[in-house]
NUGU-339571 format. One record per residue: chain; y, z, x of N, C-alpha, C in turn. Coordinates in Angstrom, 2 decimals. Last residue first. Layout:
NUGU-339571
PT ch    n_yy    n_zz    n_xx   ca_yy   ca_zz   ca_xx    c_yy    c_zz    c_xx
PT  A       Y       Z       X       Y       Z       X       Y       Z       X
...
END
This chain:
NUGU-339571
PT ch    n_yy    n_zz    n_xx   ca_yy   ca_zz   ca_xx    c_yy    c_zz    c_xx
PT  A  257.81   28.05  119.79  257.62   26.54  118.23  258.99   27.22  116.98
PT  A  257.63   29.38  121.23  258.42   28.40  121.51  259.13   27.58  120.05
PT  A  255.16   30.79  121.08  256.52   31.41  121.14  257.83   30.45  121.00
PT  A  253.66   28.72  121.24  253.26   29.40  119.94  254.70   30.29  119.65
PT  A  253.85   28.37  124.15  253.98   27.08  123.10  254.29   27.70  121.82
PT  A  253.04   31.07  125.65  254.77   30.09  125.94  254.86   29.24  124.13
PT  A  250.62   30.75  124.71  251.62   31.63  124.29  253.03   31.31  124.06
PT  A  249.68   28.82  125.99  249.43   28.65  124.46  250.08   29.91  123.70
PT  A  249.55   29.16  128.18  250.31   28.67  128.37  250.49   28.36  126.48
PT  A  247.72   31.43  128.42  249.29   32.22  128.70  249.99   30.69  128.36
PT  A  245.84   30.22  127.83  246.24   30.90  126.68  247.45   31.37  127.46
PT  A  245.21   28.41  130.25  245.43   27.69  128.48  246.39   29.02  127.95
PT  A  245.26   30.31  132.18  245.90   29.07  131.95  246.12   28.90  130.88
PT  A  243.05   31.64  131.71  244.30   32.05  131.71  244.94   31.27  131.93
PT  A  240.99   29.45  131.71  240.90   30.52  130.39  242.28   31.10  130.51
PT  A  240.98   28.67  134.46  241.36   27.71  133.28  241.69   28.50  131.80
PT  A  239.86   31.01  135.67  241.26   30.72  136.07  241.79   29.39  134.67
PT  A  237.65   31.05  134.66  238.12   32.01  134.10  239.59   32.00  134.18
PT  A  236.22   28.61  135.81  236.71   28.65  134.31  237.59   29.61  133.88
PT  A  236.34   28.91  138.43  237.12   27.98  137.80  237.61   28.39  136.33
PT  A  234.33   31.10  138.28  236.08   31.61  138.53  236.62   30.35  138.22
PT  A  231.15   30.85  138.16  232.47   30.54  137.02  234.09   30.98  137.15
PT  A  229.73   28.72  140.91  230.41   30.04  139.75  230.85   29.64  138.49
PT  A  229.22   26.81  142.27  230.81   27.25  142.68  230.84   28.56  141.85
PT  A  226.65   26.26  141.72  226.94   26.01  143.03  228.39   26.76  143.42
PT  A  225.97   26.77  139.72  224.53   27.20  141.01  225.59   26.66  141.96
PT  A  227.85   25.98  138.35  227.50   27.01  137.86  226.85   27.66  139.24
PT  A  227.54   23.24  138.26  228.74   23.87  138.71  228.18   25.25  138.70
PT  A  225.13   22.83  137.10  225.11   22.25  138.42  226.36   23.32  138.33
PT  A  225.06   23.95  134.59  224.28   23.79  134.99  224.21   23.78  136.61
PT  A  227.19   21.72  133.80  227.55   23.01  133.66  226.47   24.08  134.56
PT  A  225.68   19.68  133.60  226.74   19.26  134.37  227.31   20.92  134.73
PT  A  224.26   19.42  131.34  223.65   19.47  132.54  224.23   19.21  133.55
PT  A  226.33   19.50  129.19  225.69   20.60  129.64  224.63   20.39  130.69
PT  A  227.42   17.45  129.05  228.86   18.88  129.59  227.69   19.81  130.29
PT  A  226.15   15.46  127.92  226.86   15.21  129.86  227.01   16.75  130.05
PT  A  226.00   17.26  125.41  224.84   16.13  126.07  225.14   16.03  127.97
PT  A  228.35   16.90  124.42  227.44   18.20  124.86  226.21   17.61  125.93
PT  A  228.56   14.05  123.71  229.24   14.77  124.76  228.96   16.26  125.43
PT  A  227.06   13.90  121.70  227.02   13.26  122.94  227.77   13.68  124.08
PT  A  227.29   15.97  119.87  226.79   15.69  120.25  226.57   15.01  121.61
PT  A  230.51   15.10  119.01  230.17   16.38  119.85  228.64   16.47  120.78
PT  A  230.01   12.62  117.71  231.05   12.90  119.21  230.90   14.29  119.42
PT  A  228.94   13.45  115.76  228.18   12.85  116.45  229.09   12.56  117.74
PT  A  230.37   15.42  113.93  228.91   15.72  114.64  228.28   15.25  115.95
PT  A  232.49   14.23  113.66  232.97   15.24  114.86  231.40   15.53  115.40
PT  A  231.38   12.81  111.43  231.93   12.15  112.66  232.26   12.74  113.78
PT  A  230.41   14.63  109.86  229.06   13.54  110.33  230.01   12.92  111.34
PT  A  232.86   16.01  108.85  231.90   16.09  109.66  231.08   15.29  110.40
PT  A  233.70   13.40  107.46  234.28   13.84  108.91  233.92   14.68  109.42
PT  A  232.17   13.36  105.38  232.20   12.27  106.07  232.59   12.47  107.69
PT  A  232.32   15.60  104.37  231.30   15.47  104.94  231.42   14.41  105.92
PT  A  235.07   15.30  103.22  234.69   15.84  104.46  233.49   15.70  105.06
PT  A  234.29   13.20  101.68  235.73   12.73  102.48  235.38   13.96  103.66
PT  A  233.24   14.54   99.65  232.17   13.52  100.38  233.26   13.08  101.52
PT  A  234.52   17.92   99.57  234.40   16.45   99.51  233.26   15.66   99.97
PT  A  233.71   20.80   98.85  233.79   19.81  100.49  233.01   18.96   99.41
PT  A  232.53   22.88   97.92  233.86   23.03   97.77  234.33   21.81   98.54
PT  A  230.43   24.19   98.54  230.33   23.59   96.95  231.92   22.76   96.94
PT  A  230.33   25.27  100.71  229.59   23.38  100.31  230.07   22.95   98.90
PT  A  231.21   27.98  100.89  232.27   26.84  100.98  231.66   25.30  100.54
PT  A  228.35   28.96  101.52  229.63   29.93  100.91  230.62   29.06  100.62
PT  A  227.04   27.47  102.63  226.20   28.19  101.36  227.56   29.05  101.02
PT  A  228.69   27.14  104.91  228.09   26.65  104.61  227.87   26.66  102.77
PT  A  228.41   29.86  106.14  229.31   29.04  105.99  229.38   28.04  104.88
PT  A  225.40   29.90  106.85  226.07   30.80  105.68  227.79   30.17  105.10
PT  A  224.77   27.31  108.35  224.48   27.93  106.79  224.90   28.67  106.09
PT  A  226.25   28.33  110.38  226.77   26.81  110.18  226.30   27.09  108.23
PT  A  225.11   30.90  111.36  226.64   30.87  111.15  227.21   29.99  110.30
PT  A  222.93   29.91  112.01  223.04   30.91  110.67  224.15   30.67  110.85
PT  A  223.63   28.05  114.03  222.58   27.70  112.68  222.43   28.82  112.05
PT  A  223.89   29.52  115.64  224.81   28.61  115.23  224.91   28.02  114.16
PT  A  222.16   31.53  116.55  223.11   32.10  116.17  224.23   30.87  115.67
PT  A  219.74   29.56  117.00  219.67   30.37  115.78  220.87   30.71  115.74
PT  A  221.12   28.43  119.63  220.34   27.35  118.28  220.24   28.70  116.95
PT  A  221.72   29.79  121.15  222.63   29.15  120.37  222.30   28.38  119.43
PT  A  220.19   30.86  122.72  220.09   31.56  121.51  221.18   30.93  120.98
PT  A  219.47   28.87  124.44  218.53   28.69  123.75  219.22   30.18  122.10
PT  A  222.11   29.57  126.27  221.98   27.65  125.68  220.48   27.94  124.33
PT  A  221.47   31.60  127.21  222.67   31.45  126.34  222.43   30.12  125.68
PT  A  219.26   31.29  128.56  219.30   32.11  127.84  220.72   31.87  126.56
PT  A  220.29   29.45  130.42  219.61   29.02  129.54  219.72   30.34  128.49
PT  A  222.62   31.41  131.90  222.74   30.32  131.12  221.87   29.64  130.23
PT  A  220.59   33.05  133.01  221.60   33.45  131.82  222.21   32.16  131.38
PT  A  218.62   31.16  134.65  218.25   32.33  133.57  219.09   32.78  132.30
PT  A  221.04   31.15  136.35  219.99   29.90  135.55  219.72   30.37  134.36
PT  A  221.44   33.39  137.86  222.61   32.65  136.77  221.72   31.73  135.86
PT  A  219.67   36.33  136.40  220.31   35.36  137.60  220.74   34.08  137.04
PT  A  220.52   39.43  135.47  219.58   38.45  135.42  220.17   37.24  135.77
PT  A  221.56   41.84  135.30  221.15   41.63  136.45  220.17   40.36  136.08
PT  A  223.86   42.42  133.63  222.46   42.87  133.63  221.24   42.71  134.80
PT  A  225.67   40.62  134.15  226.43   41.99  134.46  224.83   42.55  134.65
PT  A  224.33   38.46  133.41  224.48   38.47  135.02  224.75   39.90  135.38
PT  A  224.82   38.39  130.69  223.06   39.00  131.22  223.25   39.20  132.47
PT  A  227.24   38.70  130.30  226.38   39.46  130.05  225.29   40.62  130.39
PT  A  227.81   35.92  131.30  228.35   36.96  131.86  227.39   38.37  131.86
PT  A  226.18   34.74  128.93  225.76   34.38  130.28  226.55   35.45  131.35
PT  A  227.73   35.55  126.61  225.96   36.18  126.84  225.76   35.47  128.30
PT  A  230.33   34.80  127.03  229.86   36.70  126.75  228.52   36.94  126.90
PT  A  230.32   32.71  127.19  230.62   33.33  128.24  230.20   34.96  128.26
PT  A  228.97   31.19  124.49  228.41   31.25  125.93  229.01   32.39  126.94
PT  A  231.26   32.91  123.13  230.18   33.35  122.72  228.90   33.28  124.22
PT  A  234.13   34.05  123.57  233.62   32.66  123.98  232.28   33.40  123.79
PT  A  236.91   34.56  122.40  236.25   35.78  123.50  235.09   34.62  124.14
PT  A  238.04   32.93  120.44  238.58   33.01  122.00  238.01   33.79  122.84
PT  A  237.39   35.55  118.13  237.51   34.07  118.56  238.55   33.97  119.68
PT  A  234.96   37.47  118.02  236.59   37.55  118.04  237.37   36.13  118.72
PT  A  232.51   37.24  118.10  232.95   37.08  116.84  234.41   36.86  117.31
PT  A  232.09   37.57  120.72  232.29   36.24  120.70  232.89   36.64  119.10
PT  A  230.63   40.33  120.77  232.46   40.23  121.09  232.18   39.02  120.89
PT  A  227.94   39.82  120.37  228.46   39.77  119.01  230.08   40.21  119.22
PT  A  227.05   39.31  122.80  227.45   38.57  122.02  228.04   38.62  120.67
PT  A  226.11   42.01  123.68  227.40   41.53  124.11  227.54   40.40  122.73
PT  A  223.92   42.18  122.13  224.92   43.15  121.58  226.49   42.68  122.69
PT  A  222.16   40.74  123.42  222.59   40.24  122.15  223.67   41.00  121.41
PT  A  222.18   41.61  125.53  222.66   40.71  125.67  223.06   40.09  124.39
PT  A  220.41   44.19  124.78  221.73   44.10  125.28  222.54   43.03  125.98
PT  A  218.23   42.46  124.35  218.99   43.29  123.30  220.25   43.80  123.87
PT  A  217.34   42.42  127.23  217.50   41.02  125.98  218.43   41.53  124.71
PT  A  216.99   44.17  128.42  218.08   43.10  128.62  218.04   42.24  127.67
PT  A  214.80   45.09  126.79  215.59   46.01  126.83  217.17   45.05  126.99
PT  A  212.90   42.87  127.20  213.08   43.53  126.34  214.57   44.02  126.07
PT  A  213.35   41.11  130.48  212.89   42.55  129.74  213.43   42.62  128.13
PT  A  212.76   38.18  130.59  213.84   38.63  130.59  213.43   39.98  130.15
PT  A  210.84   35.94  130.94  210.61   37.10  131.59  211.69   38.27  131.68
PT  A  211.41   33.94  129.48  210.53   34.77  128.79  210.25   35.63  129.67
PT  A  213.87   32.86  130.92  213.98   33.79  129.21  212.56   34.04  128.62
PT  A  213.14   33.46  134.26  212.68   32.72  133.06  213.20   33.55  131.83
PT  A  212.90   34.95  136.42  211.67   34.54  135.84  211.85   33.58  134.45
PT  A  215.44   33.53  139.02  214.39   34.60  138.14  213.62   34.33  137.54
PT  A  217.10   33.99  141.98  216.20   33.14  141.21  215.68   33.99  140.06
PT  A  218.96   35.43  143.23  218.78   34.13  143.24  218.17   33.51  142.49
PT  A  220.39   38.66  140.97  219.41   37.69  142.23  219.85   36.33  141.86
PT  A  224.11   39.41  140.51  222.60   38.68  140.02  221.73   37.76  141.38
PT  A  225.57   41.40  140.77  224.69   40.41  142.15  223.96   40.66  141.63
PT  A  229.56   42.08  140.00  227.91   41.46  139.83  227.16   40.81  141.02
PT  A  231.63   42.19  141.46  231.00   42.81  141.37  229.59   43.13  140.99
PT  A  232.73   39.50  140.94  233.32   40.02  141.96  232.23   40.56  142.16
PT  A  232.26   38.00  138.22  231.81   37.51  139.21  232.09   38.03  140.51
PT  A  233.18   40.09  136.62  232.10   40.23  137.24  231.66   39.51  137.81
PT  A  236.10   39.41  136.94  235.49   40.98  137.58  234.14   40.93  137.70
PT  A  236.12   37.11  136.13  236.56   37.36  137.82  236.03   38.52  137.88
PT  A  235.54   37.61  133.06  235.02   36.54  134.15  234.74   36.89  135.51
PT  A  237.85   39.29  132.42  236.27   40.31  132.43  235.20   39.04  133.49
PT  A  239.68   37.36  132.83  240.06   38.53  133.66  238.52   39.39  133.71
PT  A  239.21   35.67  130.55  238.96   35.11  131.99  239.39   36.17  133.09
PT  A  239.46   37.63  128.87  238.09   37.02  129.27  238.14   36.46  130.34
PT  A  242.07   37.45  128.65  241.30   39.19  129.10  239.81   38.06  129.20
PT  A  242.79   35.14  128.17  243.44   35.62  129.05  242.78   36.88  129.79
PT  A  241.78   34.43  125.42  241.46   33.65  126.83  241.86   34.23  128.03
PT  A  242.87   36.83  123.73  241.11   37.16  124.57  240.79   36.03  125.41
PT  A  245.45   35.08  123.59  245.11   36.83  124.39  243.97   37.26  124.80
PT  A  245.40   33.24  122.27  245.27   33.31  123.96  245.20   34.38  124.14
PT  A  243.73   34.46  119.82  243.28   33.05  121.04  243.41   33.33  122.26
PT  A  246.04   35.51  118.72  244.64   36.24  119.23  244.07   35.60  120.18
PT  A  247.51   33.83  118.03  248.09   34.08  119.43  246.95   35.16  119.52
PT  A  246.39   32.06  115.55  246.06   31.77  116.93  246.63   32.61  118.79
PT  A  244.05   33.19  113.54  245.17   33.82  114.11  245.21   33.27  116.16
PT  A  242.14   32.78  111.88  243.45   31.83  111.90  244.57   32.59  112.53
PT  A  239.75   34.00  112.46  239.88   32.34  112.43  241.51   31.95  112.80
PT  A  240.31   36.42  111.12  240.91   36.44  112.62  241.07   35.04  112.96
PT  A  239.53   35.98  108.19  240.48   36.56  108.90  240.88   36.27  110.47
PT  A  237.14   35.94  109.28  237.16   34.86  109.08  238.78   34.70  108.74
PT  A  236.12   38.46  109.94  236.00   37.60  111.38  236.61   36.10  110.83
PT  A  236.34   39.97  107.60  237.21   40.08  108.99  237.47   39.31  109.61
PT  A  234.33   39.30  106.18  235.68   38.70  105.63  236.37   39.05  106.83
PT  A  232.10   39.88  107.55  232.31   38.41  107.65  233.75   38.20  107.02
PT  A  230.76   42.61  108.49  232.37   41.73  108.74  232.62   40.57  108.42
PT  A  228.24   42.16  107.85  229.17   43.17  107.17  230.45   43.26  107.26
PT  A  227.42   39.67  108.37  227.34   39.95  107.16  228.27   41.24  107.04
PT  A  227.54   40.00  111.60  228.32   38.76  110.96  228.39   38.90  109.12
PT  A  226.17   42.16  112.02  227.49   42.70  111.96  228.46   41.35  111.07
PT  A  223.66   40.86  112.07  224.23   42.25  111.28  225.31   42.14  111.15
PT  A  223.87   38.83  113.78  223.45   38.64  112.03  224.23   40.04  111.13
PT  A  223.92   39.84  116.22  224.87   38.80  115.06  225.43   38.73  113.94
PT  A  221.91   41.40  116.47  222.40   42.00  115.91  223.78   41.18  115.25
PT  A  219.75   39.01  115.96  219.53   39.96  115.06  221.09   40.58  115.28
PT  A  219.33   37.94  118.48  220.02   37.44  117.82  220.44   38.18  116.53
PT  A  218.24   39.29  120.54  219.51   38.96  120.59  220.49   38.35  119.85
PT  A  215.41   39.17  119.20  215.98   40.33  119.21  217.52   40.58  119.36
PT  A  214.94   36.17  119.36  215.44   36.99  118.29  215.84   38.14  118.37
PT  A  214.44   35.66  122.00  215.96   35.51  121.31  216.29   35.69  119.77
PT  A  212.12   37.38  122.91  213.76   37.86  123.46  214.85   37.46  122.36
PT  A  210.57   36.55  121.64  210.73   38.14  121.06  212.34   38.38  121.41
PT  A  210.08   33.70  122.62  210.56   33.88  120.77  211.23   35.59  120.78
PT  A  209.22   34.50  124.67  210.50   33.82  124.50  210.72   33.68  122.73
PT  A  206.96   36.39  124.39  208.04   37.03  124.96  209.49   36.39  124.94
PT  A  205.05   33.96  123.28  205.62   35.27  122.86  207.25   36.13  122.80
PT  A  205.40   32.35  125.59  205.81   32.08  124.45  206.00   33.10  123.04
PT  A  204.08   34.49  127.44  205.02   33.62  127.71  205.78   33.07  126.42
PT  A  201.28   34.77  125.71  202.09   36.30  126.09  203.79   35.26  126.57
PT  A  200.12   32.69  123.37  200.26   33.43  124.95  201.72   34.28  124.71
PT  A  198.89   32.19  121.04  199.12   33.78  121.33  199.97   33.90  122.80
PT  A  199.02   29.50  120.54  198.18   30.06  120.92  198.30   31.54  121.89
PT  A  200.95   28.84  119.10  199.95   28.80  118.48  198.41   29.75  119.43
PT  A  202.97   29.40  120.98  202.67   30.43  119.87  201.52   29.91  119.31
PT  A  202.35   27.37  122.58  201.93   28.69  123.25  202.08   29.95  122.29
PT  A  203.47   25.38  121.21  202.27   25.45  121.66  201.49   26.84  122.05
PT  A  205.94   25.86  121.73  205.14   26.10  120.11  204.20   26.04  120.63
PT  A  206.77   26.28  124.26  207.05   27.29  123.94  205.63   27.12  122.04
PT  A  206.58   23.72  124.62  205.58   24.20  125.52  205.36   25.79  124.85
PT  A  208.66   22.18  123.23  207.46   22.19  122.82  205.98   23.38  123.27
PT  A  211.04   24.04  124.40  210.98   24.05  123.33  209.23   23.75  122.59
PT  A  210.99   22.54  127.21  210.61   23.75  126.40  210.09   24.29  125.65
PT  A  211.42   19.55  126.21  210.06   20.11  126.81  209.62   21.19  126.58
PT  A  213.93   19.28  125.18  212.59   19.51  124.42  211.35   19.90  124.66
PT  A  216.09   19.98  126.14  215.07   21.26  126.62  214.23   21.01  125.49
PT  A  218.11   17.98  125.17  217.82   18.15  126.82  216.85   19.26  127.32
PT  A  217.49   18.16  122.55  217.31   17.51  122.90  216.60   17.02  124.75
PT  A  218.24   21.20  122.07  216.95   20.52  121.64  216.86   19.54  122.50
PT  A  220.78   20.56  122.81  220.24   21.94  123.46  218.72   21.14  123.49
PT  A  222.01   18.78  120.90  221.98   18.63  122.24  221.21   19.51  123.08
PT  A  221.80   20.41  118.66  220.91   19.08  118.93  220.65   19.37  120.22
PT  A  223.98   21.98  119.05  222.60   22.64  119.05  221.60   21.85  119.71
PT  A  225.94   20.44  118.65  226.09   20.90  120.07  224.74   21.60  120.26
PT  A  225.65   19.98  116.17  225.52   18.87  117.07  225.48   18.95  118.25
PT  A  226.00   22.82  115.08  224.85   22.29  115.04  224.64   21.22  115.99
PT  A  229.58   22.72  114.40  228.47   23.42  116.16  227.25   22.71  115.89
PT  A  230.68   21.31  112.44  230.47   20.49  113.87  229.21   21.28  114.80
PT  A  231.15   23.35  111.25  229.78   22.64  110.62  229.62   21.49  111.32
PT  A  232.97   24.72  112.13  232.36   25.40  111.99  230.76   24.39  111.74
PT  A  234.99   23.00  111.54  235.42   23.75  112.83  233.77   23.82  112.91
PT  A  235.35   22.52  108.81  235.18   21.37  109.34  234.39   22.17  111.11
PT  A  235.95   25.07  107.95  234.51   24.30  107.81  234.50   23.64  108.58
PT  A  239.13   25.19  108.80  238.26   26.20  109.07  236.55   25.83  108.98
PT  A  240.54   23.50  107.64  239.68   22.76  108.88  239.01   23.86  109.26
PT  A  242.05   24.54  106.30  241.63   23.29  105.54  240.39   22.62  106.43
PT  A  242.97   26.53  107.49  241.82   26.65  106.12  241.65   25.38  105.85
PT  A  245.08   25.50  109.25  243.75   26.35  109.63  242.72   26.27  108.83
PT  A  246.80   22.59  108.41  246.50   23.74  108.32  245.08   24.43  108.59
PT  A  247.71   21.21  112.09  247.24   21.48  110.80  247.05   22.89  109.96
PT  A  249.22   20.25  114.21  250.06   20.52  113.08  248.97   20.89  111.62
PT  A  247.62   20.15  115.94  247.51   18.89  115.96  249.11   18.98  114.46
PT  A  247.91   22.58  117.44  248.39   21.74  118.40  248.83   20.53  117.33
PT  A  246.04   23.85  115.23  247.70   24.23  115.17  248.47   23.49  115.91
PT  A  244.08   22.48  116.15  244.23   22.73  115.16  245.48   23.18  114.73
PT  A  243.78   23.71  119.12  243.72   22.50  118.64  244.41   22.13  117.58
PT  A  243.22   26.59  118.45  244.34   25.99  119.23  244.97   24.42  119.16
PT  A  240.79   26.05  117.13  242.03   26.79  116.20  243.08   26.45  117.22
PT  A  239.27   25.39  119.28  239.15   24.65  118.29  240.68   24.64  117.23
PT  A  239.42   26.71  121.53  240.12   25.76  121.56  240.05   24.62  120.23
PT  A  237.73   29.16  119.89  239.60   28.97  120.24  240.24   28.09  120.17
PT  A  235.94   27.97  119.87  236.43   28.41  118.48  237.55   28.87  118.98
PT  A  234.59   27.78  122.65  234.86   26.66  122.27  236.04   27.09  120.14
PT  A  234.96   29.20  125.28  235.62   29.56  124.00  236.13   28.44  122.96
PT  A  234.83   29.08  128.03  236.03   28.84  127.14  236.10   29.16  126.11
PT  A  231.93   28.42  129.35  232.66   29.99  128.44  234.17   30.13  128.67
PT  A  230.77   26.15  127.60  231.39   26.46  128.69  231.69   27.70  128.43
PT  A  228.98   25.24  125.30  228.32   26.21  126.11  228.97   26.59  127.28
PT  A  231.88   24.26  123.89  230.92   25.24  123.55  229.91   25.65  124.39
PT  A  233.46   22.37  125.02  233.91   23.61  125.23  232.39   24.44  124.31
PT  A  232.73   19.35  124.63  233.31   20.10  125.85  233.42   21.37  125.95
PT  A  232.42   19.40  121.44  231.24   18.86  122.48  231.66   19.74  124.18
PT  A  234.63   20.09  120.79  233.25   21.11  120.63  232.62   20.50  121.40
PT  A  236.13   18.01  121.73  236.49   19.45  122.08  235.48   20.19  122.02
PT  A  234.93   16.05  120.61  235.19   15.64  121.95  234.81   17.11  122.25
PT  A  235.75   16.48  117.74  234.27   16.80  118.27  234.35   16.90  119.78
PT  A  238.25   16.60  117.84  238.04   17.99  117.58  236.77   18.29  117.73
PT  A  238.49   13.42  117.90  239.30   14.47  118.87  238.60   16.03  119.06
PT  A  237.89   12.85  115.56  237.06   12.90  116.65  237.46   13.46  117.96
PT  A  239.02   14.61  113.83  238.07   14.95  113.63  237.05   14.52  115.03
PT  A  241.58   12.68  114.40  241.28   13.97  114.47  239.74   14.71  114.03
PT  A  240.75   10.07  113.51  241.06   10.61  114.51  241.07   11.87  115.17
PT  A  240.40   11.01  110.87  239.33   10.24  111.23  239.83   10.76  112.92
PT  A  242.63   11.76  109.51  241.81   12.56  109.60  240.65   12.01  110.78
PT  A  245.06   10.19  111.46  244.15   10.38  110.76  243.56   11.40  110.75
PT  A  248.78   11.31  112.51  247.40   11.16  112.96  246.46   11.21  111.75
END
């Protein structure tokens, strides 16, 4: 197989699996050992695809997004409160992503970690979709308290452990918190723009010097098949979500990885 091929294969995947809570950096490294490669050679590549899945965020919530600058320019309390939430959730990322970063980059290549947190995630999935009763409707990521907002950002920082799923840990999260599914899903879809975009830069600013024009190239190609395909996944995710849950996914999450055990045991 090409690089070329594979790279678009591996956008398809980010495009499909990053705001699902699969665990799109699992099925990335699962992938990745599926396709016979080595881990470090595609560890960037993995990593400097997410942004395109950001776009897509921008793109399908530009409205937001604008209504939100507007309303910093002009003090309101609404646009306030949505800048306060997803930085505050995003901050502790940051922390821990700088003082562990040789850990977490370590774990990158350990794929029977993969299925093991696909397997306990899609088990923490079912429990709180059992026991959780998030209302029907809510106010909005700028009506999210303070308090829930920071403890949504402190779930997210289990996503470091690849295969734990970053969307699933802050939309689970906030539901465990009591904030209602819409709500936690956007919430998750809007702090993925800063926590993806420091991740993609520091990365980035640590390895650029080191990447071909041969990779860039195959970035700019997983970019733009991730892109578009984030694009369908996520106003599609959206709908499944308000209507069936997430036990599909959690039952798909133990699937893959018990069956990515069998494979990994096998080989």
């Amino acid at each position: 197989m090409t690089d070329t091929i594979a790279a678009v294969l591996l956008g398809i995947l980010e495009g499909l699996t990053e705001f699902l809570p699969v665990s799109s950096t699992g099925h990335l490294i699962l992938a990745t050992e599926l396709l016979g490669f080595d881990q470090s050679d595609w560890e960037v590549f993995n990593i400097a695809i997410q942004p395109a899945a950001i776009l897509a965020i921008v793109v399908l919530y530009w409205r937001t997004f604008w209504d939100v600058a507007k309303g910093l320019f002009g003090l309101e309390k609404g646009a306030l409160n949505f800048v306060r939430n997803l930085l505050v959730a995003f901050f502790p990322a940051v922390i821990l992503g700088l003082a562990f970063g040789d850990v977490i980059e370590t774990m990158l290549g350990n794929a029977v970690l993969v299925c093991w947190t696909l397997i306990f995630g899609g088990v923490a999935i079912l429990a709180v979709e059992r026991w959780a009763n998030p209302p029907a409707e809510g106010p909005g990521v700028a009506g999210v308290p303070l308090r829930t907002a920071i403890l949504i950002g402190l779930v997210q920082c289990l996503a470091m452990i690849p295969g734990v799923s970053r969307s699933g840990a802050t939309i689970l999260g906030a539901m465990a918190f009591g904030v209602d599914r819409k709500t936690a899903a956007e919430f998750s879809f809007f702090l993925a723009v800063p926590t993806l975009s420091g991740a993609t830069v520091y990365q980035l600013a640590k390895q650029g010097a080191n990447l071909t024009p041969h990779d860039f190239t195959l970035i700019g190609i997983g970019s733009a098949v991730g892109f578009v395909v984030a694009l369908v996944v996520v106003k599609l995710f959206v709908t499944v979500i308000t209507r069936v849950g997430f036990a599909p996914f959690a039952w798909y999450r133990i699937v893959i990885g018990a069956a990515g055990l069998v494979w990994l045991g096998l080989r």
